[in-house]
N, C-alpha and C positions, 0 to 999 in steps of 0.2 A: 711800437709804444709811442703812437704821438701824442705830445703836449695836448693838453685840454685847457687850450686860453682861446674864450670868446673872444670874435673880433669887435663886438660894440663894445666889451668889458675894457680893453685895451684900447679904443680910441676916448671913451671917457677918461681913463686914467693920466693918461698926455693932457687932457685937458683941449679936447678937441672939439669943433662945432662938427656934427653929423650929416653928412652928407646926402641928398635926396637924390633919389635915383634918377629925378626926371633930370635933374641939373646936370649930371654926369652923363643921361643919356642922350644930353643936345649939343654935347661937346664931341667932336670927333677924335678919336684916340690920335689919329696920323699927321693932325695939326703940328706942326713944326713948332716945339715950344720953346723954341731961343726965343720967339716974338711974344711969351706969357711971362708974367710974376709969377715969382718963387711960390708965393698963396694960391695963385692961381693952378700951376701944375700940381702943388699939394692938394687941390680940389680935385682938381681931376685925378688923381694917383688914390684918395679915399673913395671917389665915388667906383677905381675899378675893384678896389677892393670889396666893397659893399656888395658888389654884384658876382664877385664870389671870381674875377680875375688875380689873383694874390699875384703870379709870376708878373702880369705885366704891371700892375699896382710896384708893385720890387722895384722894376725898371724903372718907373717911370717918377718912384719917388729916387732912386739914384740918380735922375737929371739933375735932379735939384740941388743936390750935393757937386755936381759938375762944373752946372752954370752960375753956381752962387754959391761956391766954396763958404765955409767959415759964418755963413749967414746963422740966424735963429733957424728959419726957414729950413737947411740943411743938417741942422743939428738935432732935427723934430723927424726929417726927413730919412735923415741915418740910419734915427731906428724902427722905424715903421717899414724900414727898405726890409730889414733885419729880419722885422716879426712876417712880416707880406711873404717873404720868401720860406719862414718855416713854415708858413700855414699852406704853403703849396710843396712842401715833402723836400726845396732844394735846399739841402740843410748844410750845405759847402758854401754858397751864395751868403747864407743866412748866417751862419759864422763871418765870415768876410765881414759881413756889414755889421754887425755886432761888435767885434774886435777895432773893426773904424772907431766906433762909437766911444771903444775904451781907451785906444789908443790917444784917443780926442778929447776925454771928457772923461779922466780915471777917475775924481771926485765927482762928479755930478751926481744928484739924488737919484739919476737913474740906471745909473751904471751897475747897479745891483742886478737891474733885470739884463742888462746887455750881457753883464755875463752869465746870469742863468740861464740865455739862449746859447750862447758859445756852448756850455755844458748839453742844455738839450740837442743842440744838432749832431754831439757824439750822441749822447743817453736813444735818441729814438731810431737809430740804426742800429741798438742793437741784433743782432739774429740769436738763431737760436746755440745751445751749448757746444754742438760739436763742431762748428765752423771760427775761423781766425776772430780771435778776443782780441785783435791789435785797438778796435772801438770800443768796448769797454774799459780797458786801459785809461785811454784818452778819455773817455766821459770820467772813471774816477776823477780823474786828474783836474778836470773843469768843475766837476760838483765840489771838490774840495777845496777850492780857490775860489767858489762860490759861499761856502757853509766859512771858512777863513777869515775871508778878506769882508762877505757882509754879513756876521752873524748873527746878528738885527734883525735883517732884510725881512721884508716879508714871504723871501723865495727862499730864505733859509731851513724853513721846515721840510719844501718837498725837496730840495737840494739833498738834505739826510737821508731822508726816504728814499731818495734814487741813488742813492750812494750805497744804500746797506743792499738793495735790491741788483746793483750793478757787479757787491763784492758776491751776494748767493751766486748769482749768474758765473763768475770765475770758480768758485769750488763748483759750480754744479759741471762744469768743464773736466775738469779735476776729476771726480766720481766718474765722470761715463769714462774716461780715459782708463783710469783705473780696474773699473767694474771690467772695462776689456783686456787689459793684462790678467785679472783674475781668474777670469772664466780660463784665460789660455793654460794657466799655471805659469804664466811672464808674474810670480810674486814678489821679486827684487823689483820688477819696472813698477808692479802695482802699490806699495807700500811705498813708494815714495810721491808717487802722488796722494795717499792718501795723507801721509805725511807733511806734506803741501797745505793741504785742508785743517787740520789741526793745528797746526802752526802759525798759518797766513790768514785762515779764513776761520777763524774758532768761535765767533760771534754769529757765525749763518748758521741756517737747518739744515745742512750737513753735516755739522761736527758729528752729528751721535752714529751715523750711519760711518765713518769713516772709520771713528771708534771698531765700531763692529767690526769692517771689512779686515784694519789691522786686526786685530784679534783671528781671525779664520786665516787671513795669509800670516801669520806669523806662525801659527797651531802647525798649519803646512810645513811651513819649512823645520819644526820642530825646537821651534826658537818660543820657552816656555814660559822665559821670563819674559822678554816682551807682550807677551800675547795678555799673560794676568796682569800686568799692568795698565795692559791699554782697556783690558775687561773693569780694574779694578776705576780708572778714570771715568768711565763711562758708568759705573755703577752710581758715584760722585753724583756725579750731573745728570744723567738720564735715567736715573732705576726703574723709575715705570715705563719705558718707553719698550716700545717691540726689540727693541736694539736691542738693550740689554739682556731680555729676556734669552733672545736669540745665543747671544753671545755667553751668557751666564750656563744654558746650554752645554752648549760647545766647551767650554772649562768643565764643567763636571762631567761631562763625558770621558774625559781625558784625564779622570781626577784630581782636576787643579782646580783651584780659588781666585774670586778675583778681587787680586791682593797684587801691591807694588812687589815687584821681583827683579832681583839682578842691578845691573846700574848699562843704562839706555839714552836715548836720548828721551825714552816717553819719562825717566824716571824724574827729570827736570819740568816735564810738564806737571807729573806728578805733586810734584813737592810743592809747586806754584799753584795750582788748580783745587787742590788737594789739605795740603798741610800749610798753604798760602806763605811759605818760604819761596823769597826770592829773589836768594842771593848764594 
């Protein structure tokens, strides 16, 4: 899931002159740049960019931040180090240098985007559901100190977006985990991850299938008030959905309704989701 930020879109918005490729290409990268101006390395760190070198573009704008601490030069330099390196997938580098930037510049009118790259260089690693969520985690945790701290910004909308998309991806974790204790008849391991889902992640397009699953592992264990409870929650919020149908099912089969039953923990979702008591 990488970012989808143009590099000319992003050197316009720094307020940057464009770099011509022949200028770039009459400068030798291995020139020793202790002996160039800060503008000058900056010229040549855009033109490797341009030509589609990001990692050494990264580098080479990191000089500049070496030889000329504290400069403008450096502070322009920081985060193009930033952006050069997530456009070339090294999104550890490209945190680094972003995190510079805030460290350095927590108010500056651009700090909004420094940290929506902190956030993307978790967000675009994520894999897929069945493998370690430790980077989801950590990208919530950046999207939301993104959508927080600039909720202005103009990175605050996909910040959201990749935030609700980050929390599916955790219950969609959840479901396969689950969906595997069920199959086994492991229905105490599977009911509390779905459990999980409804609870934690009740806003994703999981809930209604979770709904369901409780309902058939709870029918299982022969645990009846649960089961029409989590039928009757789901009846609430998802009545047209194949869930319920499934599930509405499954209670009549068993001659039961799905109706709040018993006292649960679904019975507290109930009464909040439901009879919007929430106390």
């Amino acid at each position: 899931m990488r970012g989808s930020y143009r590099i000319s879109t992003k050197l316009r918005q720094f307020g940057l002159v464009a770099v011509l490729a022949a200028c770039a290409g009459s400068v030798d990268p291995a020139t020793d740049l202790e002996s160039r101006t800060p503008e000058e390395i900056y010229r040549l760190a855009e033109g490797m960019l341009q030509q589609g070198n990001a990692v050494r573009a990264g580098s080479t704008f990191g000089e500049i931040e070496r030889l000329y601490p504290y400069s403008e030069w450096a502070k322009r330099a920081m985060m193009m180090s930033a952006f050069s390196y997530h456009s070339a997938g090294d999104y550890e580098l490209s945190r680094s240098a972003a995190q510079r930037y805030l460290d350095f510049y927590p108010a500056d009118e651009d700090a909004s985007y420094a940290q929506f790259l902190v956030a993307l260089s978790h967000y675009d690693q994520i894999v897929d559901v069945g493998r370690d969520q430790g980077t989801t985690f950590e990208a919530l945790q950046a999207l939301g100190a993104t959508i927080e701290r600039y909720p202005n910004s103009e990175y605050a909308a996909s910040a959201r977006l990749k935030f609700d998309l980050a929390l599916n991806h955790l219950a969609g974790q959840e479901m396969e985990i689950g969906r595997y204790y069920l199959k086994r008849g492991h229905y105490t391991a599977a009911i509390n991850r779905f459990r999980a889902v409804v609870e934690e992640y009740q806003t994703t397009s999981h809930t209604a299938e979770a709904l369901h699953r409780l309902v058939e592992a709870y029918l299982s264990l022969g645990l009846n008030d649960e089961a029409q409870t989590a039928g009757a929650i789901l009846g609430h919020n998802f009545q047209g959905s194949e869930w319920y149908e499934n599930s509405y099912a499954l209670l009549t089969g068993e001659g039961l309704d799905a109706a709040q039953a018993g006292d649960s923990w679904l019975t507290s979702i109930y009464r909040q989701v439901v009879q919007g008591k929430w106390l």
